[in-house]
C-alpha positions in Angstrom: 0.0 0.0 0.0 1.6 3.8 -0.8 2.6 5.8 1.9 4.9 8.5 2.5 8.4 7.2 3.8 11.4 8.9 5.1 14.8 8.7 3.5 17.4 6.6 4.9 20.7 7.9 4.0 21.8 11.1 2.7 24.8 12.5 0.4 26.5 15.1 1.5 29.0 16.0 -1.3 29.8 20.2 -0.6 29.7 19.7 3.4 27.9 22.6 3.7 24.9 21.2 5.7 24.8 20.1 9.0 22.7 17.7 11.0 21.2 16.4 7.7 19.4 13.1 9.7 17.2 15.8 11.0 15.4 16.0 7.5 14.7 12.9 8.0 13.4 12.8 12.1 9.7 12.8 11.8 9.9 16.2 14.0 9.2 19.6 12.3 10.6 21.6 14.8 14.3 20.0 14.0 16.3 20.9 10.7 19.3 20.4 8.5 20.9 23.9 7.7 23.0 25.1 5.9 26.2 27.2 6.0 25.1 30.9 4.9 24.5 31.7 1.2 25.8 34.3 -0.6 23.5 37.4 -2.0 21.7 35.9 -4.7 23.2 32.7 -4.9 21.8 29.0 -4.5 22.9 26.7 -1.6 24.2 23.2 -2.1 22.1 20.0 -2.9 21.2 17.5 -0.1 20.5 14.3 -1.6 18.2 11.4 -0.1 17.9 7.9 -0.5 15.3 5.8 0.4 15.9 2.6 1.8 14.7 0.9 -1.3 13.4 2.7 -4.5 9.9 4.5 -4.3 7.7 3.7 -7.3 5.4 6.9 -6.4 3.7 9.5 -7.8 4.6 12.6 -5.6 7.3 13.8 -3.0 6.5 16.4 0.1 8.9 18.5 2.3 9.0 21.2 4.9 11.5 24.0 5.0 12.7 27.1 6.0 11.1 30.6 4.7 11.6 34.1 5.8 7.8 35.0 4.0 9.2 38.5 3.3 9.2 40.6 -0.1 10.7 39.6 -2.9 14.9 40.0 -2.3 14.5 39.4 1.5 16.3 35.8 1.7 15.3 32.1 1.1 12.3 32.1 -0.4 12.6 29.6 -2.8 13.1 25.9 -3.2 14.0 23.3 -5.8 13.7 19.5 -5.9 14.4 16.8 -8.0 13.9 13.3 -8.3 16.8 10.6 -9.5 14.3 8.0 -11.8 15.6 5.4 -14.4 15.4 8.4 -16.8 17.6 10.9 -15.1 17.1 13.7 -12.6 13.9 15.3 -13.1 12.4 18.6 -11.4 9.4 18.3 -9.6 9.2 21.6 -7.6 10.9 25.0 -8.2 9.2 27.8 -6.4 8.0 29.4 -2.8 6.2 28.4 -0.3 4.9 28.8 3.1 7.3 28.4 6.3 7.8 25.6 8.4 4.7 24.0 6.0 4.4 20.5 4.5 4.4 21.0 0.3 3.5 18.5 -2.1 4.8 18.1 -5.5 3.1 15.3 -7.9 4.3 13.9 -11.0 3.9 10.6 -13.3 4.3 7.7 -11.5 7.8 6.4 -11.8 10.2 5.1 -10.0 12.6 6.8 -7.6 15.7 6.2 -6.6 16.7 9.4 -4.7 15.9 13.2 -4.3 17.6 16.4 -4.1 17.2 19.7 -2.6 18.0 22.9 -2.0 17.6 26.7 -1.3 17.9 29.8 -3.1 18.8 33.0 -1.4 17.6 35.9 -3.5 18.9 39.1 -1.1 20.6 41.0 -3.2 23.3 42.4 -0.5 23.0 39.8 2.8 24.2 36.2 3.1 21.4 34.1 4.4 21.3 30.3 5.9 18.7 27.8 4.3 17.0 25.0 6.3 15.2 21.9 5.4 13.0 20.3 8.1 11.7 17.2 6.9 11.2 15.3 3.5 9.3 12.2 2.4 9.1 10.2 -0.7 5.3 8.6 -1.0 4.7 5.3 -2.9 5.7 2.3 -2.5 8.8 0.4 -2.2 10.3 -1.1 -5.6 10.3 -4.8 -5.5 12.9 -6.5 -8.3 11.7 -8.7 -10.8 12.6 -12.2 -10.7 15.9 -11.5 -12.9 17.0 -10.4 -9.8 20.2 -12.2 -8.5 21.1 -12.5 -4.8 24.6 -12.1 -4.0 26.4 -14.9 -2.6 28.0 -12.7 0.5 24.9 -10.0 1.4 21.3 -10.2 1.8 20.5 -7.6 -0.1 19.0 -8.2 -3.9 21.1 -7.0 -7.1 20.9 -7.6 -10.6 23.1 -7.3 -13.4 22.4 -4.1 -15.6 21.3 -4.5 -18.5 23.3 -2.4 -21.5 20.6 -0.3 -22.3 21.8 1.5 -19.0 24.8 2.3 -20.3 23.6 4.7 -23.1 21.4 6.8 -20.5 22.0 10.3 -21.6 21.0 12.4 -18.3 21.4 16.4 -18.6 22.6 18.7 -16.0 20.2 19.8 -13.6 18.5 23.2 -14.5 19.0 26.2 -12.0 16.3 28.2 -13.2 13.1 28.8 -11.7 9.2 29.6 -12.4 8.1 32.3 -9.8 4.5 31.0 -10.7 4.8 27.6 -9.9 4.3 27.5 -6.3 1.7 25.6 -4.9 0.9 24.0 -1.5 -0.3 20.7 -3.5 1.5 20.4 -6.7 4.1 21.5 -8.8 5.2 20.3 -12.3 7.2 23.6 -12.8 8.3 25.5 -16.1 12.5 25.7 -16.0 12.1 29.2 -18.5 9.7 31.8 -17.0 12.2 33.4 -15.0 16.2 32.8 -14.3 18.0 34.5 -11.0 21.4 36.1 -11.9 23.5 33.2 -10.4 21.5 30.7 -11.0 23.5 28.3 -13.3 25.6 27.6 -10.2 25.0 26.4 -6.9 28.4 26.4 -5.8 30.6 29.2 -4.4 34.5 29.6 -4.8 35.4 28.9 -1.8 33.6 26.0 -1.1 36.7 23.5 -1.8 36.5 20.1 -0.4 39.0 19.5 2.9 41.0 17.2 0.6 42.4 20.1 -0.7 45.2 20.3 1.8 46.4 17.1 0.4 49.4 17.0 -1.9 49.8 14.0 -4.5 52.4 11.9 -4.0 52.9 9.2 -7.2 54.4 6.4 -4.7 50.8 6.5 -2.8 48.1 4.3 -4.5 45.9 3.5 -1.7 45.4 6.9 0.1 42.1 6.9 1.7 40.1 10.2 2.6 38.2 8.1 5.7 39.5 4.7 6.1 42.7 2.9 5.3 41.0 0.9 1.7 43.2 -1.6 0.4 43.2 -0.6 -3.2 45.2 -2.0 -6.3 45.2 -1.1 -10.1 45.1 -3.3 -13.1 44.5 -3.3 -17.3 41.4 -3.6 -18.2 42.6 -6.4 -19.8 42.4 -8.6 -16.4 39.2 -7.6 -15.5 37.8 -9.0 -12.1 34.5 -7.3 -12.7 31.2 -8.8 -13.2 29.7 -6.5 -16.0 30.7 -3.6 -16.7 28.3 -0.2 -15.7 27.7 3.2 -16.9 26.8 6.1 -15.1 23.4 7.0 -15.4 23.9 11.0 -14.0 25.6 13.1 -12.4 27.3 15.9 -9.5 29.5 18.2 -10.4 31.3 20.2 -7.8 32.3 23.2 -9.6 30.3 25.3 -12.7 32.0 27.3 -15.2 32.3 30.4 -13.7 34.3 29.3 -10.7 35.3 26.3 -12.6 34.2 23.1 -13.2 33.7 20.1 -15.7 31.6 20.5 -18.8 29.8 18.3 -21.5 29.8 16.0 -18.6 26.7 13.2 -19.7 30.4 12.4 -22.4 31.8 10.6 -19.5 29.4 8.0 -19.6 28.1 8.1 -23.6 30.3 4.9 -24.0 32.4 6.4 -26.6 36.1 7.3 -26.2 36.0 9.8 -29.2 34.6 12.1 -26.8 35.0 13.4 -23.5 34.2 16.0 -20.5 36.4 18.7 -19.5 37.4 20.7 -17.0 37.9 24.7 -16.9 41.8 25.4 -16.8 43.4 24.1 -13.3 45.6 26.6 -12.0 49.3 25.2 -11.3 49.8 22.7 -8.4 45.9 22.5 -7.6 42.8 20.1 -8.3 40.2 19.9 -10.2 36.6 19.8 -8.7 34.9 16.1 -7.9 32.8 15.0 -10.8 30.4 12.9 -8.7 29.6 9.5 -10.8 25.6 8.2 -10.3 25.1 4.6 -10.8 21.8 2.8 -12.0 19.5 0.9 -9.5 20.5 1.7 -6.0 24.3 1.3 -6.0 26.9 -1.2 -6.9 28.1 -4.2 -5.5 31.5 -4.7 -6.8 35.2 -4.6 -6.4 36.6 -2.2 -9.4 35.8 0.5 -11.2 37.7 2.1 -14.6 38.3 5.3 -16.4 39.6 6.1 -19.1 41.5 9.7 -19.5 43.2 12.5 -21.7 46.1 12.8 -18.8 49.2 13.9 -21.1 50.6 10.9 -22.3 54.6 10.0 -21.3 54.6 13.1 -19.2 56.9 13.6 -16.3 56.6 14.7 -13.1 55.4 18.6 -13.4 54.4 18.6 -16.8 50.7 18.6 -15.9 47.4 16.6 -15.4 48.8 13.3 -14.5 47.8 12.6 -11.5 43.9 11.7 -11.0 41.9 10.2 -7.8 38.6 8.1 -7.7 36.8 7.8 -4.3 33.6 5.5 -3.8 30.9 6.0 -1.1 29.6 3.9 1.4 29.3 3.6 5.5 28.7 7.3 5.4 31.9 8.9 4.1 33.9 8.3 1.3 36.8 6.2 0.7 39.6 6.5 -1.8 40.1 3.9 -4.3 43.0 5.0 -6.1 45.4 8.2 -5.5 48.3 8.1 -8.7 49.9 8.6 -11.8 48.1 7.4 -14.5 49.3 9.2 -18.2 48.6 6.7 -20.9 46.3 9.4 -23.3 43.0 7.6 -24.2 43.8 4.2 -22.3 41.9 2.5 -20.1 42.8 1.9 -16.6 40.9 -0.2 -14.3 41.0 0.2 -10.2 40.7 -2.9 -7.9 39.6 -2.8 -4.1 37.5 -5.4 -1.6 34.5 -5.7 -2.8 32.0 -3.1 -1.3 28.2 -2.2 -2.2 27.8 1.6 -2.5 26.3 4.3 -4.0 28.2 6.2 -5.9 31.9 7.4 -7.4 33.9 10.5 -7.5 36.6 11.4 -9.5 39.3 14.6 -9.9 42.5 15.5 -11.4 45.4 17.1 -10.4 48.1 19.7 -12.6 51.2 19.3 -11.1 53.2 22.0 -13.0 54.2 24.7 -11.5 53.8 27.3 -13.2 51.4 26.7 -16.4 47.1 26.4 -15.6 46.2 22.8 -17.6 42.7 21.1 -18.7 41.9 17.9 -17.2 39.4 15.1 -20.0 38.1 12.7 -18.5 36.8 10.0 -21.8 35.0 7.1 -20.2 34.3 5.9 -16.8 32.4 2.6 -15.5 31.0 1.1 -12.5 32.3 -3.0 -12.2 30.0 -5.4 -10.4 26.3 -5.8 -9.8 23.7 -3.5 -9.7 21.8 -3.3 -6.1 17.8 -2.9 -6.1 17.6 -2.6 -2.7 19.5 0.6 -0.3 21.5 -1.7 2.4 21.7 -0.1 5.4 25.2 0.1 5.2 25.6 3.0 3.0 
């Protein structure tokens, strides 16, 4: 029988929001917030998973608004819905305070949700918070090509290829000031566009890795637990089937930098490619967060395949690039090196884990020039997972 149900899990990829199990509480008067936003500027995304995938017909939150004038804060709110299609906007518009909203749409199912906040003061920084969300439907139950892993309860099937050639488009910023409703929203993305809205990052919203500095002997460097990782050809391939992206997260945006053409990572063609704004010397790229089908992955490699200059030494440029995968609540590097064969793929081995999703980044270790990173191809190796283990 449909009824609404609470996420399980969230994704935290900018940091920038704080006790985000609060969305989640079943209490109104508790909240995830945010760090402030800058004047006219949108916060970060908070995703949520459901324990298992929704097949439902409508989403509903409660958040934070001031009720003022127009330009008087966070007035507005957007969500969006991860399906078997992509992300998809359900909701883009005001709303009452501290006041459940619904937003409907065709019944599909739904593997996650994102949100955020928009703060449209033209002068003041302002802090946006979310006090609760629920998915409504019911929960997906696999078809009987489903196979159950030999080491975990949970259910997973192999993808099938059609997956792979998912085409997903970047998330639209933009936002219909007369789409708000209490009940519904199925919300036009071109009536009206705030000035910053094709970003909802901020320069100086760099991840904490930042502070690290590459080192080529270092393979197995882990951002939140010691991961025993190794790297192979694709050649010897201990993967299951191989698995495309279906969408994606990217940190950065073009006008603070960021990647581009990014759905080309995941088109399964190595002719073309994503790319990154020029990398200033000695510094990283931003993530390029990697969405697989289903509900995860339950495998022990992924691949990539980059433009990383090919032959280069040490200090010539982007040749160094690192992959972290998520799971247990934080995110754990895979692989942390050199890798310059131009157009090559290179395939990443660890202990086999089931999680959600993949990162990757590259850094330009001249000193003195700014360098592009491409990124051609990347996969996902294993099973895909139906269900949302409690683990991630």
């Amino acid at each position: 029988m449909a009824d609404w149900i609470s996420p399980s899990d969230y994704a935290d990829n900018s940091g920038q929001w704080s006790s985000e199990t609060k969305v989640y509480d079943e209490n109104t008067n508790t909240a995830a917030s945010h760090s402030s936003v800058s004047p006219e500027s949108w916060s970060y995304w908070l995703m949520l998973f459901p324990a298992k995938s929704v097949v439902g017909n409508k989403i509903r939150f409660n958040a934070y608004n001031n009720e003022g004038p127009p330009g008087s804060g966070i007035r507005i709110t957007q969500v969006e819905i991860l399906t078997e299609s992509g992300w998809q906007e359900v909701y883009n518009g005001q709303h009452a305070d501290n006041t459940w909203v619904e937003a409907t749409f065709t019944e599909q199912r739904v593997s996650a949700a994102q949100i955020r906040q928009y703060n449209d003061n033209p002068s003041q920084s302002k802090k946006p918070k979310i006090y609760e969300f629920d998915f409504y439907g019911e929960p997906y139950e696999a078809d009987p090509s489903v196979v159950e892993s030999s080491d975990s309860s949970e259910s997973s099937s192999s993808e099938s290829s059609s997956s792979r050639s998912m085409s997903v488009s970047s998330s639209s910023s933009s936002i219909s000031s007369s789409s708000v409703s209490s009940s519904s929203s199925e919300s036009s993305k071109d009536s009206w566009e705030p000035s910053s809205s094709s970003s909802s990052k901020s320069s100086s919203s760099e991840s904490s890795e930042e502070s690290w500095q590459p080192s080529s002997s270092s393979s197995s460097e882990t951002s939140s637990s010691s991961e025993s990782s190794s790297s192979s050809e694709s050649s010897s391939s201990s993967s299951d089937t191989w698995i495309s992206p279906i969408s994606h997260n990217d940190e950065g945006n073009p006008s603070v930098g960021g990647w581009l053409d990014e759905q080309k990572i995941y088109d399964d063609n190595t002719s073309t490619y994503t790319y990154h704004t020029d990398i200033s010397p000695l510094s990283w790229s931003k993530w390029l967060e990697l969405i697989p089908p289903g509900n995860g992955i339950t495998g022990d490699s992924v691949r990539f395949n980059s433009g990383a200059q090919a032959g280069a030494p040490p200090g010539a440029g982007v040749r160094i690039t690192q992959i972290d995968i998520y799971y247990s609540g934080s995110w754990h590097t895979v692989f942390n090196d050199d890798w310059y064969q131009y157009n090559t793929w290179k395939e990443v081995t660890f202990s086999t884990q089931t999680y959600t999703r993949a990162r990757i980044r590259q850094y330009n270790d001249n000193s003195t020039s700014d360098k592009q990173p491409v990124i051609f191809e990347f996969d996902f190796g294993g099973i895909v997972v139906e269900d949302n283990p409690s683990v991630l």
